[in-house]
Every structure is written in C-alpha cells, then in structure tokens.
N, C-alpha and C positions, 0 to 999 in steps of 0.2 A: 504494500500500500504506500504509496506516495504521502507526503509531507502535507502535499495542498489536500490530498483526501482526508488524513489525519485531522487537522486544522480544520477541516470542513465540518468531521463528526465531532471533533470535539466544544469549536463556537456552536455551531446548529442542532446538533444532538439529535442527527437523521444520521443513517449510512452514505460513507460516500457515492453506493451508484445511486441517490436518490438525484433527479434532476434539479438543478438550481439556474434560474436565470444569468443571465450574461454578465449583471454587473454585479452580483453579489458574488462567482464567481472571480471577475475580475480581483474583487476588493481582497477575494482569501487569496488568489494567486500574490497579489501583494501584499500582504501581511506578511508572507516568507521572507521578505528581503529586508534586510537590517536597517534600512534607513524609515521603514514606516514602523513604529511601534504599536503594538497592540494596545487597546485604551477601554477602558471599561464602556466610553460615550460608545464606541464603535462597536462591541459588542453587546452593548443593549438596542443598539438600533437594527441592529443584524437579527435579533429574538425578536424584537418589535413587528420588523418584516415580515419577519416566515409566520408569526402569529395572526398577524392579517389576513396574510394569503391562506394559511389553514381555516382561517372562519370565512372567506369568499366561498 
C-alpha cells in the first residue's frame, strides 16, 4: 500500500480503493511532501467533506 493510500485511510477512515474526488485527492497526494504540513484546520475540513457527501 502506498503512502498516499495510507494517509488517505488514515485522514478519511475509508479504505484506500474507496473512490475520492480529484481534489481531495490532490490535497493527500500533497500532504506527502514536506513543505505542506498537516494541520488539524485541514483535516477537519477533509471529515467535514466526506461527511456531507455521505449525507447527499
């Protein structure tokens, strides 16, 4: 399993093959890389997301 898969189940607490839109992908593809840090704002707007999109 890859890093960005990891990172994915670990902020969203889905499995990695679950599909995710482009940017919220985008956003965990960059979280890997050392100059963005991970921030509590950015991972409760990330829960906030998937929480809406679960109730649509």
């Amino acid at each position: 399993m890859s890093e960005v898969a990891n990172l994915a189940y670990d902020v969203l607490r889905k499995p990695p093959t679950t599909p995710y839109d482009d940017l919220k992908f985008d956003v965990l593809k960059l979280m890997e890389e050392p100059k963005l840090k991970f921030t509590k704002r950015l991972r409760k707007e990330l829960m906030n997301g998937v929480a809406r999109e679960a109730q649509s």
